[in-house]
BALO-507613 format. One record per residue (C-alpha): x, y, z; residue number from 1. Coordinates in Angstrom, 2 decimals. Layout:
% residues N
<px X&py Y&pz Z&num NUM> $
...
END
This chain:
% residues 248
<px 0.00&py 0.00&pz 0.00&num 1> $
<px 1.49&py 2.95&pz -1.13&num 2> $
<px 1.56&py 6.08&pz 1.20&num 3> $
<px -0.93&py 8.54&pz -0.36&num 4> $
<px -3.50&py 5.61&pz -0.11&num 5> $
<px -2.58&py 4.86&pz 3.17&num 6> $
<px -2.88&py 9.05&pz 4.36&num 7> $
<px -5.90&py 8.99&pz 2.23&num 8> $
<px -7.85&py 5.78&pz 4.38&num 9> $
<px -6.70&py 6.98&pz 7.67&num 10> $
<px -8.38&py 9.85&pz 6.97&num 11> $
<px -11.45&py 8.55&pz 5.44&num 12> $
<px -11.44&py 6.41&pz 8.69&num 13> $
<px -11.11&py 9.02&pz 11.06&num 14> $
<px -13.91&py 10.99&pz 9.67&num 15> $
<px -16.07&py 8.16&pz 9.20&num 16> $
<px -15.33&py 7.44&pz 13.14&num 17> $
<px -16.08&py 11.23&pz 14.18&num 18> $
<px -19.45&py 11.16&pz 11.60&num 19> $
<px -20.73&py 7.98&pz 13.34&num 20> $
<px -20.07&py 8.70&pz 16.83&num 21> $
<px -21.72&py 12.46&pz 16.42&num 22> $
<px -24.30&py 10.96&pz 14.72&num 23> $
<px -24.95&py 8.56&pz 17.46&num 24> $
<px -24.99&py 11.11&pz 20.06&num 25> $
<px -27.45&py 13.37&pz 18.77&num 26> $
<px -29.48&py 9.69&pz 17.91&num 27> $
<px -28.65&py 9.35&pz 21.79&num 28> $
<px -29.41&py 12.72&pz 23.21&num 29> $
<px -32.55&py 12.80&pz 21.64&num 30> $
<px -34.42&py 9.24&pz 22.57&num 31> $
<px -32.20&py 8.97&pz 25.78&num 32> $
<px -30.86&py 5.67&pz 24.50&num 33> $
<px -28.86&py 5.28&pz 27.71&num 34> $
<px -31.46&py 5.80&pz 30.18&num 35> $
<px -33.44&py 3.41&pz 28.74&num 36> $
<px -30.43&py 0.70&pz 29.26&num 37> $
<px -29.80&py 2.04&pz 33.26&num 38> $
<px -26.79&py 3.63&pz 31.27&num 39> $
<px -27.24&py 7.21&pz 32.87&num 40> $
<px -23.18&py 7.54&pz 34.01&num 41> $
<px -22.26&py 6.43&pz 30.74&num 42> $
<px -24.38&py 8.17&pz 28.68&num 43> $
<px -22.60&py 8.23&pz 25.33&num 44> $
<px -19.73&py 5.35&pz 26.06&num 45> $
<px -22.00&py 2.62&pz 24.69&num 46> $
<px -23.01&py 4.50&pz 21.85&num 47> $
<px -19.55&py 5.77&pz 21.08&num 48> $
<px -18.03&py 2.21&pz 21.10&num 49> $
<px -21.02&py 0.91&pz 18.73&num 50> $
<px -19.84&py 3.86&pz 16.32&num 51> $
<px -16.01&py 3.13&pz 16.81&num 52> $
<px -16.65&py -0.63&pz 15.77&num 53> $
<px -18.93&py -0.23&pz 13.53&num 54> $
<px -16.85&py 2.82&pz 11.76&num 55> $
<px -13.61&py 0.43&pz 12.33&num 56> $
<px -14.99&py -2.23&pz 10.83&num 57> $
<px -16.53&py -0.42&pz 7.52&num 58> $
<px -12.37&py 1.25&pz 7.65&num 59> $
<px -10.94&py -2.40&pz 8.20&num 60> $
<px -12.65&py -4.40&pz 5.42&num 61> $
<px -14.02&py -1.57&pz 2.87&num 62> $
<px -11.10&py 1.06&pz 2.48&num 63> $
<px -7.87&py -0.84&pz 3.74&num 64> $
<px -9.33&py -3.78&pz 2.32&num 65> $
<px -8.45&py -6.44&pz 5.12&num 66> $
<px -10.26&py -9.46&pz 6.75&num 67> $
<px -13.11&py -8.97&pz 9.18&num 68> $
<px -11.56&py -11.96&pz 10.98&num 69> $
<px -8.21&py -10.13&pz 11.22&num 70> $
<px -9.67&py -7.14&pz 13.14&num 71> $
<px -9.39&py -8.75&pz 17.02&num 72> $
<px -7.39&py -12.11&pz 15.80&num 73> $
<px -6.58&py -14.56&pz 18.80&num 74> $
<px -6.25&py -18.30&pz 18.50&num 75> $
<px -9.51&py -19.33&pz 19.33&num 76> $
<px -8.10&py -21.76&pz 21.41&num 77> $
<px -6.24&py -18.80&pz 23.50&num 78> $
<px -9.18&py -16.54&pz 23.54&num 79> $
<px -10.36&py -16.90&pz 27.02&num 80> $
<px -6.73&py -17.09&pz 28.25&num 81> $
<px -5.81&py -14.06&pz 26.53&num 82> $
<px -8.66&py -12.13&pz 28.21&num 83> $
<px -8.53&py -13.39&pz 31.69&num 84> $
<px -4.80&py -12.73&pz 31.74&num 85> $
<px -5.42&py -9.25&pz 30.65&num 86> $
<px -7.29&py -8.74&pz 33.72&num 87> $
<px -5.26&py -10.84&pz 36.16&num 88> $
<px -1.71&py -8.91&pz 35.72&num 89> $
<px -2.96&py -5.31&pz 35.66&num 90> $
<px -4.88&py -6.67&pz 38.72&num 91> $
<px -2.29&py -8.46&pz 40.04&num 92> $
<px 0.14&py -5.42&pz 39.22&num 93> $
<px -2.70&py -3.02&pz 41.15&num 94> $
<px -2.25&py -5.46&pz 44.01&num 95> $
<px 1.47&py -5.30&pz 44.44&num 96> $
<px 1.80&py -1.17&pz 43.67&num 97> $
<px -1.17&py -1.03&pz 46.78&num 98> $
<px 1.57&py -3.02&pz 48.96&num 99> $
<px 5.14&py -1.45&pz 48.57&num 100> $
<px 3.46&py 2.04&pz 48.20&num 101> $
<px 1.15&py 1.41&pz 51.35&num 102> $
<px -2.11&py 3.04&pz 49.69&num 103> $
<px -4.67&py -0.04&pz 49.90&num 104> $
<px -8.35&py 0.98&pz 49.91&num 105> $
<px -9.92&py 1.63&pz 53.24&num 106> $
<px -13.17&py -0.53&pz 52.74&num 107> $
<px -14.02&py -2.76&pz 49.95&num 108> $
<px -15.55&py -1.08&pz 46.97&num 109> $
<px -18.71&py -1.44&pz 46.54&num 110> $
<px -19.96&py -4.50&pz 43.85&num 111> $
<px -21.73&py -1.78&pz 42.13&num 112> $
<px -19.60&py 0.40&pz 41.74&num 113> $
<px -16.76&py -2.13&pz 40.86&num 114> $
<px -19.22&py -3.51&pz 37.79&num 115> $
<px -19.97&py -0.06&pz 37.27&num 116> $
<px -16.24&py 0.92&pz 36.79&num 117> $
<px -15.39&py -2.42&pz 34.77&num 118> $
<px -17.74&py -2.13&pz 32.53&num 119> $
<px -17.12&py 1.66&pz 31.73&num 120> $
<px -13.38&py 0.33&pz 31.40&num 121> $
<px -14.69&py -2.28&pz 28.96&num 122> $
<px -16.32&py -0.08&pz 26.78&num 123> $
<px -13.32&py 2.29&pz 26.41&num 124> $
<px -11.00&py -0.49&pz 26.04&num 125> $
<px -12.96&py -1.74&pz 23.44&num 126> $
<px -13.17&py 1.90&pz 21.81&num 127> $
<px -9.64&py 2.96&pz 22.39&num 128> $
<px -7.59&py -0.64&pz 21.43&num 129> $
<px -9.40&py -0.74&pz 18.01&num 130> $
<px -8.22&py 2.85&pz 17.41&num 131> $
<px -4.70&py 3.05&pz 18.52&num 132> $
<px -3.42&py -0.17&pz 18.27&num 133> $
<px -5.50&py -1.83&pz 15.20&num 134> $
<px -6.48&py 1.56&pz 13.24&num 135> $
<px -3.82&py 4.31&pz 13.80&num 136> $
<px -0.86&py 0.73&pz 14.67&num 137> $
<px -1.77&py -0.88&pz 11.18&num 138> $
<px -1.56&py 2.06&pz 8.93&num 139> $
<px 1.51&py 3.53&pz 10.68&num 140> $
<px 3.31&py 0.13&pz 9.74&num 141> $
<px 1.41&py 0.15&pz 6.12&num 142> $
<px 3.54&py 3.50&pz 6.18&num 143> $
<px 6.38&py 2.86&pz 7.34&num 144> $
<px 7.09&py -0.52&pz 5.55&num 145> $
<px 9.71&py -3.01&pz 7.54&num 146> $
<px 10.42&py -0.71&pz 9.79&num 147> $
<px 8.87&py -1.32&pz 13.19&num 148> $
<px 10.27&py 1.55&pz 16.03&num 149> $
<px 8.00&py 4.56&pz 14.05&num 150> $
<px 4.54&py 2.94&pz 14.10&num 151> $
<px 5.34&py 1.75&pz 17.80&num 152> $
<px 6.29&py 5.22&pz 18.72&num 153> $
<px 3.71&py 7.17&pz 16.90&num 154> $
<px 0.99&py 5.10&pz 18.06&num 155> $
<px 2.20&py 4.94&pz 21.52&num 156> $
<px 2.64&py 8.88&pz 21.11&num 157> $
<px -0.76&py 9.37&pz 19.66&num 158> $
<px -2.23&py 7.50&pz 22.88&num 159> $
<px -0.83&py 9.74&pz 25.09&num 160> $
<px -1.76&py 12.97&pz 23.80&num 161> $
<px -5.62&py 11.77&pz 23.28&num 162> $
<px -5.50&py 11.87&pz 27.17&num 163> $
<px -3.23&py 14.93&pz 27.59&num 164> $
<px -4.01&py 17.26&pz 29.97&num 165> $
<px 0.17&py 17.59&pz 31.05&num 166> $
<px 3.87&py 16.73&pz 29.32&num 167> $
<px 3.59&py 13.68&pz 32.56&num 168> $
<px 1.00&py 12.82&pz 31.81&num 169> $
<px 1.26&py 12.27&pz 28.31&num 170> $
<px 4.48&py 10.45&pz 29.32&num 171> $
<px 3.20&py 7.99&pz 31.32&num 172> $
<px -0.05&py 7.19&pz 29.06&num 173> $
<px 2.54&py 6.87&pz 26.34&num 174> $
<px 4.35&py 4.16&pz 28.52&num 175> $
<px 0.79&py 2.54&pz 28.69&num 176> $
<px 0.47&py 2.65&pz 24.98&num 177> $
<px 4.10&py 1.11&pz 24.35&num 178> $
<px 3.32&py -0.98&pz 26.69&num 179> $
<px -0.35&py -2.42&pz 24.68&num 180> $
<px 1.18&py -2.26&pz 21.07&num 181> $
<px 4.37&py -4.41&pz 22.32&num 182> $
<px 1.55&py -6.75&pz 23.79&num 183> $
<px -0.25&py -6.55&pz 20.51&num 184> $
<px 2.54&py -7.44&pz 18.33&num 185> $
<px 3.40&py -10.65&pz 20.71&num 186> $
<px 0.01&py -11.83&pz 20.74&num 187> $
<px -1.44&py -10.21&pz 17.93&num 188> $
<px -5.03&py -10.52&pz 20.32&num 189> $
<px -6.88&py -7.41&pz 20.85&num 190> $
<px -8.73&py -9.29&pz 23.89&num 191> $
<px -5.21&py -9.58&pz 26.12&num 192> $
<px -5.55&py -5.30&pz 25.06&num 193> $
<px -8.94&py -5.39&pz 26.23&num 194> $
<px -9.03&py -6.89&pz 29.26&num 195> $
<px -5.65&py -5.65&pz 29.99&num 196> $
<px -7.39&py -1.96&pz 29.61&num 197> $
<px -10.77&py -2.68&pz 31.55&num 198> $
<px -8.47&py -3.31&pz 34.67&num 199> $
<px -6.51&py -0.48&pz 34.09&num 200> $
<px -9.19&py 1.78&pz 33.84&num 201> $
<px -12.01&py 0.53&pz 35.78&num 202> $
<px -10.18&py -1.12&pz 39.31&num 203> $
<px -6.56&py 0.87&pz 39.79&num 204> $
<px -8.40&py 3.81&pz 41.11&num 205> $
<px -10.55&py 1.67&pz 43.76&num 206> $
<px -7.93&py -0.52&pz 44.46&num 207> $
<px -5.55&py 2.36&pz 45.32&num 208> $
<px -7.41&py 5.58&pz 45.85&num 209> $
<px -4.43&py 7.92&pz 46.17&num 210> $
<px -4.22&py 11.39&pz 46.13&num 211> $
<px -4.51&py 13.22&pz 42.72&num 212> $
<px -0.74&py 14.15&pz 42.60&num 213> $
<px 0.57&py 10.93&pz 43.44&num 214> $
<px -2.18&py 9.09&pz 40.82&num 215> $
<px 0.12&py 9.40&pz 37.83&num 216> $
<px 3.36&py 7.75&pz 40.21&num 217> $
<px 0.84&py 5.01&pz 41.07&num 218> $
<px -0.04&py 4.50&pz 37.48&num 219> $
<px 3.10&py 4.25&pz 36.12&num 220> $
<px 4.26&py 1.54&pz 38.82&num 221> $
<px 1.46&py -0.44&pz 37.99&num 222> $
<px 1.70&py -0.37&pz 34.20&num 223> $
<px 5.50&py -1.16&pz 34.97&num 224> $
<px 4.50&py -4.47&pz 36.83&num 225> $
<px 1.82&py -5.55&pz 34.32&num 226> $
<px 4.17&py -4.75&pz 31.70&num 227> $
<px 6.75&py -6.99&pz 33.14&num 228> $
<px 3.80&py -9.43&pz 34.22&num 229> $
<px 2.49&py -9.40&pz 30.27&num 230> $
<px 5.95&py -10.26&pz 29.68&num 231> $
<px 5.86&py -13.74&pz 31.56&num 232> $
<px 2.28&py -14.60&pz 30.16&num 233> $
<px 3.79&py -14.10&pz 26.82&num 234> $
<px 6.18&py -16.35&pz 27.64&num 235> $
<px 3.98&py -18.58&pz 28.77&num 236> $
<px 1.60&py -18.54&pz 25.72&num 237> $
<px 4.23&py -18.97&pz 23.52&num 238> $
<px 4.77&py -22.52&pz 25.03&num 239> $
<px 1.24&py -23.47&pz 25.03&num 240> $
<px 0.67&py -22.27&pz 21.85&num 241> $
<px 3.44&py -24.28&pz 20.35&num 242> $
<px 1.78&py -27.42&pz 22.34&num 243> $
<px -1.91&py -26.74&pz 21.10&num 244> $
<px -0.78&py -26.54&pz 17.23&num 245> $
<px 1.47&py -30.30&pz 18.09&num 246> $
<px -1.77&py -31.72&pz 18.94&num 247> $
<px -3.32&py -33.75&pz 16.59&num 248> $
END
């Protein structure tokens, strides 16, 4: 794919993306689509991540011309592992950084409001691991050929300012990123990203409710354990993988 075309689809994806999740909204806004569904914290995140894979889908197999099955490939076989480990080393990782930095919660959160929080994490993993690391990942690559440290770093980049709100903290959500597209290349399984992300999102805070200057510290010892924790299931994967395909 040369690079014109590949400027030319990221661009067409991108507004297709921003067409169907405004268009959802307003659909949203008006009929109170999320009320209806209990959804009244969330209000748009359900409809946004319907518009993201829908939009990312339409991008994937219509204007970059790849397969639909290629969009969150696992193993079949590794599926469930692939998502359960994505949630037991960030929570695992959550657990440890709570320890050695002597936060822990206070009480036990809440059921609700730990469902609440995972499944608002779900939704923007869902959302944001289709963008960044199968959208904006795939086309940096298509751009940039063999070469493999430019798409890692612009897409890791890319993730960090979508969150920015300070130079930090675009540094440490850029570590996250790196972090998910090194996962994604080993596994090539957006569910590991997934679940991986849910946890992040939806349990660090109510696992370890710090104070607001010390929450981007926190986060980046946690991502640093999971990281090295993602490492190990990798590992790990690789050897049962290699086992599953010598079975007859």
């Amino acid at each position: 794919m040369n690079r014109v075309r590949v400027f030319v689809s990221f661009g067409v994806s991108l507004l297709l993306i921003c067409i169907l999740v405004l268009s959802l909204r307003v659909i949203n806004n008006a009929i109170g689509f999320a009320s209806l569904l209990g959804l009244e914290t969330h209000p748009n995140e359900l409809t946004d991540t319907i518009a993201v894979v829908v939009a990312v889908i339409i991008a994937w197999v219509y204007i970059d011309g790849r397969k639909l099955e290629a969009v969150g490939y696992s193993q079949w076989a590794l599926l469930p592992y692939d998502f359960l480990s994505g949630f037991v080393v960030v929570l695992l990782s959550a657990l440890i950084v709570a320890y050695v930095y002597k936060a822990g919660y206070h009480k036990i959160p809440e059921v609700a409001s730990i469902v609440s929080g995972l499944f608002s994490g779900f939704l923007t993993g869902i959302r944001e691991e289709l963008l960044f690391r199968r959208l904006a990942f795939e086309n940096f690559s298509d751009l940039f050929g063999n070469r493999l440290v430019p798409p890692i770093a612009l897409s890791s980049l890319a993730f960090g300012f979508w969150h920015s709100h300070s130079l930090l903290e675009v540094a440490v959500i850029s570590f996250a990123g790196l972090i998910l597209v090194c996962a994604f290349i080993s596994t090539r399984s957006l569910w590991f990203l997934v679940a991986f992300h849910m946890t992040w999102n939806g349990l660090t805070g109510k696992i370890i409710p710090v104070s607001e200057e010390d929450y981007l510290v926190v986060n980046f010892l946690v991502l640093l354990f999971a990281g090295l924790c993602s490492v190990i299931y990798y590992l790990a994967r690789k050897q049962f993988s290699k086992r599953a395909i010598a079975q007859p």
